[in-house]
KOLKOL-977231 format. One line per field, with one value per residue (C-alpha): residue number from 1; x, y, z; residue in one letter. Coordinates in steps of 0.2 Angstrom, whole numbers. Last residue first. Layout:
REM KOLKOL-977231
k: c(NUM;...)
px: c(X;...)
py: c(Y;...)
pz: c(Z;...)
r: c(A;...)
END
This chain:
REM KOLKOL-977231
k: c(402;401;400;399;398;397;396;395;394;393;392;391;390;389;388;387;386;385;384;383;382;381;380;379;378;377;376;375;374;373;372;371;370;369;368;367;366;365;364;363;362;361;360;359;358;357;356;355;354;353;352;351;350;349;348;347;346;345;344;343;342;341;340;339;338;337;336;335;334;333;332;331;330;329;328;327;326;325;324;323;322;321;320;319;318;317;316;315;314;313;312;311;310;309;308;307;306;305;304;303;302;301;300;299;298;297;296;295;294;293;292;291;290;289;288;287;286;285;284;283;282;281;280;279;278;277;276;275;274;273;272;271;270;269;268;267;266;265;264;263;262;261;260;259;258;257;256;255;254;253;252;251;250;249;248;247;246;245;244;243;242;241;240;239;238;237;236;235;234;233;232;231;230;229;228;227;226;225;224;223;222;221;220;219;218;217;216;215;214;213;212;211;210;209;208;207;206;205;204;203;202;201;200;199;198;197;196;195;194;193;192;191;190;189;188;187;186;185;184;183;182;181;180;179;178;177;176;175;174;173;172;171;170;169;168;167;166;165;164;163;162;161;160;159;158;157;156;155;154;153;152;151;150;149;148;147;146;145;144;143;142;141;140;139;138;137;136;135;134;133;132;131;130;129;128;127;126;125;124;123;122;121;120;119;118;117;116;115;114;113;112;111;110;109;108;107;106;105;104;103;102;101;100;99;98;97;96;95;94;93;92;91;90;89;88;87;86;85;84;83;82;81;80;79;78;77;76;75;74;73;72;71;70;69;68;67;66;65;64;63;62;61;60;59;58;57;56;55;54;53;52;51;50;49;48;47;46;45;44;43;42;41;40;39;38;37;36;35;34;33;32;31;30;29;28;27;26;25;24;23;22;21;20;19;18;17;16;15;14;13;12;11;10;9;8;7;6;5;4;3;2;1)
px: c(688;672;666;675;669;651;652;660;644;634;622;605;594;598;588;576;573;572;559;549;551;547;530;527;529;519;502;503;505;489;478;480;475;463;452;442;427;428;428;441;454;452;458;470;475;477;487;501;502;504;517;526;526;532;546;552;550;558;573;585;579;579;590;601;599;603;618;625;625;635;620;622;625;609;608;602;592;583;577;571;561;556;551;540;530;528;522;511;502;498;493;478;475;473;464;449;449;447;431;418;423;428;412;399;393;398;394;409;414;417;431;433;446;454;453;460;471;468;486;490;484;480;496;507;498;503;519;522;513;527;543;536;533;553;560;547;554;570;568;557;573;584;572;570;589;601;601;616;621;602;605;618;624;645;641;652;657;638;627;612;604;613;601;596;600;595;579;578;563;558;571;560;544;550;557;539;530;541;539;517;520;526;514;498;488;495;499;479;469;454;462;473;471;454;457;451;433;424;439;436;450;435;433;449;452;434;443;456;448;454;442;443;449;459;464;468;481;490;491;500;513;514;515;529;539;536;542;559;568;561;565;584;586;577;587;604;601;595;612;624;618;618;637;639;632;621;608;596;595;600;584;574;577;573;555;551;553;537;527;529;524;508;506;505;494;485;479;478;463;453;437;442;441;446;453;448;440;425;410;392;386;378;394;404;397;409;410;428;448;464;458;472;469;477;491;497;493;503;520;516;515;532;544;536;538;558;558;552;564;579;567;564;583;591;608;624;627;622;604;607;594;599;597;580;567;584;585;566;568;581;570;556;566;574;557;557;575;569;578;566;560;578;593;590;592;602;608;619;621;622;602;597;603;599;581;582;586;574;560;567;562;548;539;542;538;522;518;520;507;494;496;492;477;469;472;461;451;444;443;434;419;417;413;401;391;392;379;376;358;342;350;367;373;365;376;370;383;400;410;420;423;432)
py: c(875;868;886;881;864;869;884;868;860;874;880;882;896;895;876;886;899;885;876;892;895;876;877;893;885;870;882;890;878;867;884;891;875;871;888;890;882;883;867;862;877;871;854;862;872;861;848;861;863;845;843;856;851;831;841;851;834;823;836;844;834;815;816;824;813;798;808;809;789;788;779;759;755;754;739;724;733;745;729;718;735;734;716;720;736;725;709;720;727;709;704;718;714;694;696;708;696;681;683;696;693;675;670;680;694;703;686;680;688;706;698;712;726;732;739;728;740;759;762;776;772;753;748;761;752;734;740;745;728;719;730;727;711;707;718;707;690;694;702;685;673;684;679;660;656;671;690;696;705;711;729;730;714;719;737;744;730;721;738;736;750;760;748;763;756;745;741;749;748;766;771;759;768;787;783;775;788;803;795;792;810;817;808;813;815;801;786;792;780;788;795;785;767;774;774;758;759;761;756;760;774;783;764;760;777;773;753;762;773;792;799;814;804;818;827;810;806;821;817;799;811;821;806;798;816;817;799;798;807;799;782;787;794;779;767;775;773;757;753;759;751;736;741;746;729;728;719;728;747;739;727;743;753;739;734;752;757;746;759;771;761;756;771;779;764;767;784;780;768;781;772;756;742;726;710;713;702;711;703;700;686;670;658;672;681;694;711;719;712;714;730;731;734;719;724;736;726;712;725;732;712;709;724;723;704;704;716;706;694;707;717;703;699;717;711;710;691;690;680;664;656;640;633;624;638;646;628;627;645;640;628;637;649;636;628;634;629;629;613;604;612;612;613;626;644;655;652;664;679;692;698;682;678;694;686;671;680;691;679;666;679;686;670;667;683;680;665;673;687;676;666;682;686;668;666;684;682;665;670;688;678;665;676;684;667;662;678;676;678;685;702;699;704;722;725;724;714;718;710;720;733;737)
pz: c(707;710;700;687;686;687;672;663;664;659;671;667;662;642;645;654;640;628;634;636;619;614;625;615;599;602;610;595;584;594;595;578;567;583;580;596;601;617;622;609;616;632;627;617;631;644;631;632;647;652;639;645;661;655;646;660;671;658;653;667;682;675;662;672;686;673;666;683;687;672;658;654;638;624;610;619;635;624;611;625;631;613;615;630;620;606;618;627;612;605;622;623;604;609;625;616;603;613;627;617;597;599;611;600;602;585;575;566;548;553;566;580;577;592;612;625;634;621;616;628;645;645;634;643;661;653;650;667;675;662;672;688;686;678;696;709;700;703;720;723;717;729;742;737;737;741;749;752;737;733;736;723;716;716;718;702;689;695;692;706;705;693;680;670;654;657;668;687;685;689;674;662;668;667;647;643;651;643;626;630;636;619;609;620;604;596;610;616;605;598;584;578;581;580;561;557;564;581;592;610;619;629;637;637;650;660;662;669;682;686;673;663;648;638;655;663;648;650;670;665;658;673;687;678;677;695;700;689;702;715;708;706;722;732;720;722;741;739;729;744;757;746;746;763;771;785;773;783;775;757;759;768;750;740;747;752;732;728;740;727;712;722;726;709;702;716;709;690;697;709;705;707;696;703;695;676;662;665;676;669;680;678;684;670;657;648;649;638;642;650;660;671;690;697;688;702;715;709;711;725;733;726;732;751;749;746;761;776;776;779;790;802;803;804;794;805;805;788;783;773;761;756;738;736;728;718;708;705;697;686;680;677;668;657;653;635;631;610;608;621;637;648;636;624;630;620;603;598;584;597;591;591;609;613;609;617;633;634;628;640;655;645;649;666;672;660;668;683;680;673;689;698;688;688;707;711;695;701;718;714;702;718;727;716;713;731;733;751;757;750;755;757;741;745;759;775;783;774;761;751;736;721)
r: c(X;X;X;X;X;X;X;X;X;X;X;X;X;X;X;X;X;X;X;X;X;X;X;X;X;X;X;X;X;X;X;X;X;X;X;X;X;X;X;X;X;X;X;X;X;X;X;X;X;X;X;X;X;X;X;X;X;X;X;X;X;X;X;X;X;X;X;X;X;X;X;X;X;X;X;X;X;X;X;X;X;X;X;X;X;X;X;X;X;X;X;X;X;X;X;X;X;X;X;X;X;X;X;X;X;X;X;X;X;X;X;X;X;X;X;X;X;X;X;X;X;X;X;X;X;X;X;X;X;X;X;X;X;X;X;X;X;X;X;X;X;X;X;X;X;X;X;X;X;X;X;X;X;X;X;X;X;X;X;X;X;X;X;X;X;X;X;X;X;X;X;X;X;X;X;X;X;X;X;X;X;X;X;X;X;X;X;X;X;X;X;X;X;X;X;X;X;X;X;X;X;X;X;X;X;X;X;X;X;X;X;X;X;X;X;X;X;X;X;X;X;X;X;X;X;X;X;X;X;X;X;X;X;X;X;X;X;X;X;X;X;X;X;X;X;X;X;X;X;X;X;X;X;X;X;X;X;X;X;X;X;X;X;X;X;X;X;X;X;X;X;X;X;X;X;X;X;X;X;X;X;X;X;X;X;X;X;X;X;X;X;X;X;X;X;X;X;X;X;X;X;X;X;X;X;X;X;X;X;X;X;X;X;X;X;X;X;X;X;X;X;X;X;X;X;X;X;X;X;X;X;X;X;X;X;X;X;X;X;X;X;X;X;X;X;X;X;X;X;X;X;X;X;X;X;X;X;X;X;X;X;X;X;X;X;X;X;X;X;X;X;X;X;X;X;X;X;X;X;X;X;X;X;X;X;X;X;X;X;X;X;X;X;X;X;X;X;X;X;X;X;X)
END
């Protein structure tokens, strides 16, 4: 990922329009990709409680299946008004709905989608940018995503979206550290930082790299802990503290209407669909699958489409299962999330660290894996359980409140 400048190479014999043009077509491509999807997994959510509640569900706008409803209801939120309160920070006010949606395209602008293709005489891949340090934004681009709610709380000058950034800032830091450890499980398998360098040590040479090479079984426990950190950094049910209706009223977007509440919502839904797309590039090898043995290996359905459609293929399991979270789970008391949190994801995502260090230290060496890897488990079980004798109890608390 890299710009522009005078002297660089692709200024040599003059401008390469070529290349330029290359980075505009991904650039819109990418981020109309991403609000289709949003507008997508919207009616797929609802159309799939629906199901599961025995209803119908969208069917009005977009024929009998209520396709267009998304669309629709966003054309309504682009012309309702947009009213700042008298006591809001004005610029910050509208300011904040943008720092939660432009963290949020960043974030997917580095998802391998698909493998080298050919594109206005170049080999590009189906990818926006590429950097080097890949895993790394990713981090700070979920980081930053946190300013956006937290300042929209701060100047709403309201107490109770006052009250639901702050549960936000505390609830995503909470969920940060044990995020950042099970993606670091993953790094130590595919020592690179760059996501196209994870798929491609995840590629699929036969039927069991599903397997094998893909990370989901060797780093089991983090891909659990990822998927668990990535919904509570969402703010997705049931960790949706943040803006809980029967207790904030809207949470940090209760003043907010028209086109900036519609940006929150559509900052929250890409968010949660650039998450599962970072599980799918981490932990189920992104666009890696089997090709058709019957067409030719370089051809356009083998290169361009079957890499799309098993990289699409994973994402829609992983979003109909955050579908299937929201449907059936409750929402957790705000101290059972911090528990949750402290107590057993970051211990875990240690653990897990840990133990994948010694294996993989174990393999370099040469030692004997059927000793290393039980090993390795049932000490990371021991120490487990010597914190968990460690903590508090509960009612220890309360007596000592009392």
């Amino acid at each position: 990922m890299r710009l522009l400048a005078a002297g660089d190479p692709l200024f040599a014999d003059g401008l390469d329009f070529g290349i330029v043009l290359i980075v505009i077509v991904k650039t819109v491509v990418t981020f109309a990709l991403l609000l289709v999807l949003v507008l997508f997994y919207i009616w797929f959510m609802r159309k799939v409680i629906a199901d599961m509640q025995n209803r119908i569900g969208p069917a009005r706008a977009g024929g009998r299946f209520g396709i267009l409803q998304t669309l629709a209801d966003g054309i309504k939120l682009f012309f309702k008004e947009q009213s700042v309160p008298d006591s809001a920070d004005p610029f910050v006010f509208r300011l904040a709905p943008y720092l939660s949606i432009i963290p949020a395209f960043l974030a997917f602008s580095i998802i391998p989608i698909g493998g080298e293709v050919s594109m206005f005489g170049h080999e590009t891949y189906l990818q926006l940018a590429d950097p080097e340090i890949g895993v790394l934004f990713l981090l700070a681009m979920s980081g930053i995503g946190l300013y956006g709610v937290m300042l929209a709380g701060w100047a709403s000058g309201s107490k109770y979206p006052l009250l639901g950034s702050v549960r936000a800032s505390a609830q995503m830091l909470s969920y940060e550290a044990a995020f950042g450890l099970a993606v670091v499980a993953v790094l130590l398998h595919a020592g690179t930082l760059s996501t196209r360098g994870i798929v491609n040590a995840q590629a699929w040479t036969s039927w069991d790299s599903f397997a094998t090479s893909w990370y989901w079984t060797v780093a089991v426990v983090s891909f659990a802990i990822f998927l668990v950190a990535a919904i509570a950094e969402t703010n997705h049910p049931p960790f949706d503290l943040v803006e809980a209706e029967q207790e904030l009223v809207g949470g940090f977007v209760t003043e907010y209407t028209g086109m900036r509440f519609a940006i929150f919502f559509l900052a929250e839904f890409m968010n949660l669909i650039t998450m599962s797309a970072i599980a799918v590039t981490l932990f189920l090898g992104g666009p890696s699958g089997p090709a058709l043995g019957f067409l030719p290996a370089d051809g356009t359905v083998n290169v361009w489409l079957m890499p799309v459609f098993w990289f699409f293929a994973k994402l829609l399991f992983l979003l109909f299962c955050t579908v299937w979270v929201r449907a059936s789970l409750p929402r957790l008391r705000y101290d059972q999330l911090m528990d949750l949190g402290w107590k057993w994801l970051i211990e875990l995502a240690f653990l897990a660290v840990m133990v994948t260090a010694v294996v993989l230290v174990g393999r370099d060496e040469g030692w004997n894996r059927w000793v290393v890897v039980p090993a390795s488990i049932a000490g990371a079980v021991a120490v487990l359980g010597a914190l968990r004798l460690c903590m508090p109890k509960r009612s220890e608390l309360v007596e000592e409140e009392a």
